[in-house]
VOGU-3710 file (C-alpha; in Angstrom, 3 decimals, decimal comma):
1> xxxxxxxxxx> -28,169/-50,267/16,767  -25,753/-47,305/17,070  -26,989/-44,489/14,602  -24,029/-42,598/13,099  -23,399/-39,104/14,337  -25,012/-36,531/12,858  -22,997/-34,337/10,244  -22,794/-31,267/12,761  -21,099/-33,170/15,511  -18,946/-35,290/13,107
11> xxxxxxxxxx> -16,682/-32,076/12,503  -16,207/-28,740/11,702  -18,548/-27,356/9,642  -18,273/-25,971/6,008  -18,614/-22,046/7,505  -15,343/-23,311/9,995  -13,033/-25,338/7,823  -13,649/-22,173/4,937  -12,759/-19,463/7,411  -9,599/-22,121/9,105
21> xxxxxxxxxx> -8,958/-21,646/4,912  -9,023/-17,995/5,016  -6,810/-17,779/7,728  -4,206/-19,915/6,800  -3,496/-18,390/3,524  -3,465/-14,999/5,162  -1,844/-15,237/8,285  -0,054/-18,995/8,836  3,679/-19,537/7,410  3,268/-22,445/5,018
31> xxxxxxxxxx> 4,344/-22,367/1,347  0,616/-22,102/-0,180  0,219/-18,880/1,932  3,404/-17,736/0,720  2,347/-17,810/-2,315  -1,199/-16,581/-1,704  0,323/-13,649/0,016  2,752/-12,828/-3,256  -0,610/-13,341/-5,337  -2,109/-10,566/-3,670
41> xxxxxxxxxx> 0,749/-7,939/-3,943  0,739/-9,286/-7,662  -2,358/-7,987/-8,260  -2,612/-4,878/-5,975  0,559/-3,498/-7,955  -0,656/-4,472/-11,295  -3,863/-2,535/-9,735  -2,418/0,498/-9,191  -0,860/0,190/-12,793  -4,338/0,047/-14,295
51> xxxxxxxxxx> -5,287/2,580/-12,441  -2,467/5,237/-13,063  -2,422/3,842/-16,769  -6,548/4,676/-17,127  -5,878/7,890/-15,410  -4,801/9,278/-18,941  -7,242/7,755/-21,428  -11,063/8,405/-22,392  -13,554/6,400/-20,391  -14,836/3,392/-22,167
61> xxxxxxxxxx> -16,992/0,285/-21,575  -13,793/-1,859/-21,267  -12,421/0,312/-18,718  -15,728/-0,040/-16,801  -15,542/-3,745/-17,112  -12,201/-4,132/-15,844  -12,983/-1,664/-13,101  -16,087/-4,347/-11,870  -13,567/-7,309/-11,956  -11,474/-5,056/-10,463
71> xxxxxxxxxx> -13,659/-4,335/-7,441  -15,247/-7,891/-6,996  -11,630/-9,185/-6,514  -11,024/-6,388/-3,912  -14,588/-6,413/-2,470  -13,707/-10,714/-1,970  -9,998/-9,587/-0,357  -11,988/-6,839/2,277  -14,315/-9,182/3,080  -12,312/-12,176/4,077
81> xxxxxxxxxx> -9,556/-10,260/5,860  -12,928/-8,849/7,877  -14,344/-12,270/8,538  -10,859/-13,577/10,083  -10,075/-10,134/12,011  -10,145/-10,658/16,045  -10,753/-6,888/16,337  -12,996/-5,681/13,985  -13,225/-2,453/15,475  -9,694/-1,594/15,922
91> xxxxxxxxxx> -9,784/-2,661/12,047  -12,454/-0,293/10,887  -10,523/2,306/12,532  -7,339/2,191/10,333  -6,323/4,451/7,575  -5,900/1,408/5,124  -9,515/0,284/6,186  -11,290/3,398/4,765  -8,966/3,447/1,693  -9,728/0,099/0,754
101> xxxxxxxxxx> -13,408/1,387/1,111  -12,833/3,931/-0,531  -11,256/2,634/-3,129  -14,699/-0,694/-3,486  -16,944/2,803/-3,765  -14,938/3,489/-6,894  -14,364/0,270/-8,931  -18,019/-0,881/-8,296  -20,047/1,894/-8,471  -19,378/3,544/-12,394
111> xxxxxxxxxx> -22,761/6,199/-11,537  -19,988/7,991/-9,641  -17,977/8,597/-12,843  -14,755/10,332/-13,604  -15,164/12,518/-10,939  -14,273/10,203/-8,177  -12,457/8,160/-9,819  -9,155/9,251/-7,929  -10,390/6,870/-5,261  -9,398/3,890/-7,072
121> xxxxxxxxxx> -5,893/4,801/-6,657  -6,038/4,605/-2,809  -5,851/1,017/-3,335  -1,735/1,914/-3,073  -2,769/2,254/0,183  -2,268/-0,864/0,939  0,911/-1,981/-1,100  3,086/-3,976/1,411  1,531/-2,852/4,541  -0,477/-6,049/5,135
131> xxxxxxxxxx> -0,292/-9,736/4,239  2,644/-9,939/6,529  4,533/-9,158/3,054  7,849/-6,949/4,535  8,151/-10,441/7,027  8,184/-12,723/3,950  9,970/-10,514/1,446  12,772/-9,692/3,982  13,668/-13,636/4,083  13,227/-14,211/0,008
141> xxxxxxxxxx> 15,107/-11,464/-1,544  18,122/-10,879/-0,288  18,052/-6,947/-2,893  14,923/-5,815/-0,812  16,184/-6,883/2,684  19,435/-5,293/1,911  17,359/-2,099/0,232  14,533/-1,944/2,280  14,128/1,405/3,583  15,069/2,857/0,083
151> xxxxxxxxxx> 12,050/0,834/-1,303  9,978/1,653/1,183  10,500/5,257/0,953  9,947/5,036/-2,759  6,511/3,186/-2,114  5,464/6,037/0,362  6,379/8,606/-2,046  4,932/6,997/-5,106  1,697/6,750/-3,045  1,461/9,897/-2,284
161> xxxxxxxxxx> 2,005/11,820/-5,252  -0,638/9,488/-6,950  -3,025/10,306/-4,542  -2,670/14,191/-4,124  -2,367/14,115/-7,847  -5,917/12,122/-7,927  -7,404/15,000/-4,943  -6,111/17,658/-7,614  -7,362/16,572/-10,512  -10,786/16,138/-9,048
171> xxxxxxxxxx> -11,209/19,389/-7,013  -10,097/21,264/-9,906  -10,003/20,209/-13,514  -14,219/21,417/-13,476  -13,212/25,052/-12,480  -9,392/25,702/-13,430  -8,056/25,908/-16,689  -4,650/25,088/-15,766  -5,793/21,774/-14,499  -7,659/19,823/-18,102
181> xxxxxxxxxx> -6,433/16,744/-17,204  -4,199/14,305/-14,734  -1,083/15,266/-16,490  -1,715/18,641/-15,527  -2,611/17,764/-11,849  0,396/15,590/-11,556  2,731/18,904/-12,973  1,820/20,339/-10,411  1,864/17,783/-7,460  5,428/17,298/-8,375
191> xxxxxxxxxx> 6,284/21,181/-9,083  4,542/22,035/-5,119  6,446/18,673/-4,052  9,997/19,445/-4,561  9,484/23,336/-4,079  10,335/24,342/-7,762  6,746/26,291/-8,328  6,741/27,667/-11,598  4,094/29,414/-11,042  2,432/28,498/-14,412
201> xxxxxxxxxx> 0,269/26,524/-12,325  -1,491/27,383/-8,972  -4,771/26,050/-7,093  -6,809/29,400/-6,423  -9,353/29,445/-3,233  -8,998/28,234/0,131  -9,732/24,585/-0,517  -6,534/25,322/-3,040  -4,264/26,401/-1,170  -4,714/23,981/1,463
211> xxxxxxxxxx> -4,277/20,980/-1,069  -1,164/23,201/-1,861  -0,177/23,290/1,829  -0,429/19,631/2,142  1,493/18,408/-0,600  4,199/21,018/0,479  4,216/19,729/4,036  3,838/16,260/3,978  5,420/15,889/0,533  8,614/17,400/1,298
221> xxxxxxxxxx> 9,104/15,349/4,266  9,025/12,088/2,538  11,351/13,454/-0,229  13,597/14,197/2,381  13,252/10,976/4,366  13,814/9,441/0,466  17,129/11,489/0,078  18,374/10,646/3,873  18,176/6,599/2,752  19,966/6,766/-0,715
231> xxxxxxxxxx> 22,465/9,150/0,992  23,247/8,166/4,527  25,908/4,846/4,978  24,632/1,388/4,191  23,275/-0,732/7,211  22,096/-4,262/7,389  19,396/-4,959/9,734  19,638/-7,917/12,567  18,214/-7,144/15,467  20,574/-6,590/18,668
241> xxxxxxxxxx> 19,738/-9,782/21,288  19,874/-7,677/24,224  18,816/-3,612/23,294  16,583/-4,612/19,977  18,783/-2,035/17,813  18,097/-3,176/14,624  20,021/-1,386/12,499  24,367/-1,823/12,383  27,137/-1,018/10,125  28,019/-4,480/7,666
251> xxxxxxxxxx> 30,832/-5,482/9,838  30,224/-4,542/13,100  31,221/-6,379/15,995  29,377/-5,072/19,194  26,342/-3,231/19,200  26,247/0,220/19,321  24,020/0,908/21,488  24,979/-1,976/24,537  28,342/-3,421/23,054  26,699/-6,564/22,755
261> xxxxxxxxx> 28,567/-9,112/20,419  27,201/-9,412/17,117  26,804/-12,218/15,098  25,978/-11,060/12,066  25,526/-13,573/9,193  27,974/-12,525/6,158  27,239/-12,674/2,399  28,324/-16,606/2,341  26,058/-17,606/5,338
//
């Protein structure tokens, strides 16, 4: 008599059919992943609301409970975009990679205190740079595909003022009176940012005035890039079959760029 195959030839095992889970809700193009994907830029913005919002009140036991939940739920996101990643080390290399670490050392580890608590807010990091989001959100909302570098801007500015404002708050409010608190620190993010400097507030030292040079620098250029995409002429975006220019004016005919002929959907199609 025939004895019935064992359970680890019968089929994938639990370890595959969880990670074949994994990576269908973050990376395949079916309705539940859709949806999975929208989850998760649910909660990262109503993240960085908690975090901005705690940013100006006293530190209390609820905060610090939140802040765990907070962290497990991130700390479960890290580790299952890690255990579906086909280069791990091209991974660990990115920007968002070490913010989102960042950002675990800071919801789950309340010894660290106040003090680093700006870390939580690099957690913006990662608002719609991953879950293939832009892809998705470009098909289901007609205002953000027809808006989309305006938002975008607005997310890269938002980001970084919250972040610099985080960096000053924390280098500073131990040492300078002018900086009690992250009202204070974002004054002056947003006084250095758009060039007014009152003067009422100022960073002193070297590690001061380098903060101060940064948030000049690379502050200023993302204002600007904001102000060139409310200002500059309305474009929709389909991509040119032959040259790739994505960009053209609403009712253009031939591209730009190799006088290609356009077939650009209108509002109706």
């Amino acid at each position: 008599m025939t004895s019935p195959p064992s359970p680890a030839l019968s089929g994938p095992s639990a370890g595959a059919r969880l990670l074949a889970t994994i990576r269908e809700l973050y990376e395949d193009d079916t309705p539940r992943a859709h949806r999975f994907r929208y989850g998760l830029l649910a909660f990262d913005v109503l993240t960085v609301l908690f975090v901005i919002a705690t940013s100006f009140m006293p530190r209390w036991r609820g905060i610090t409970v939140a802040d765990a939940v907070i962290g497990i739920t991130v700390l479960a996101d890290f580790s299952a975009r890690f255990a579906i990643s086909r280069n791990r080390w091209r991974d660990l290399a990115r920007p968002s990679t070490w913010a989102d670490i960042a950002a675990l050392v800071s919801f789950l580890g309340p010894i660290v205190g106040e003090g680093a608590g700006f870390l939580r807010i690099l957690r913006t990091v990662r608002l719609l740079r991953t879950y293939h989001i832009l892809a998705r959100l470009r098909q289901d909302s007609r205002f953000f595909s027809r808006n989309e570098e305006v938002i975008l801007a607005v997310v890269n500015l938002s980001v970084f003022i919250f972040v610099m404002t985080g960096i000053v708050y924390t280098t500073q409010h131990w040492s300078n009176p002018h900086i009690r608190n992250y009202v204070d620190a974002l004054y002056f993010t947003v006084t250095s940012l758009t060039t007014t400097g009152y003067g009422d507030v100022t960073l002193p030292g070297t590690l001061g005035r380098l903060i101060s040079v940064v948030i000049m620098f690379a502050g200023v250029t993302l204002f600007l890039r904001l102000a060139q995409v409310l200002f500059r002429p309305h474009k929709v975006r389909f991509p040119c079959p032959v040259c790739g220019l994505q960009r053209h004016d609403p009712d253009a005919v031939h591209c730009k760029a190799c006088g290609t002929v356009l077939n650009i959907p209108d509002e109706g199609d």
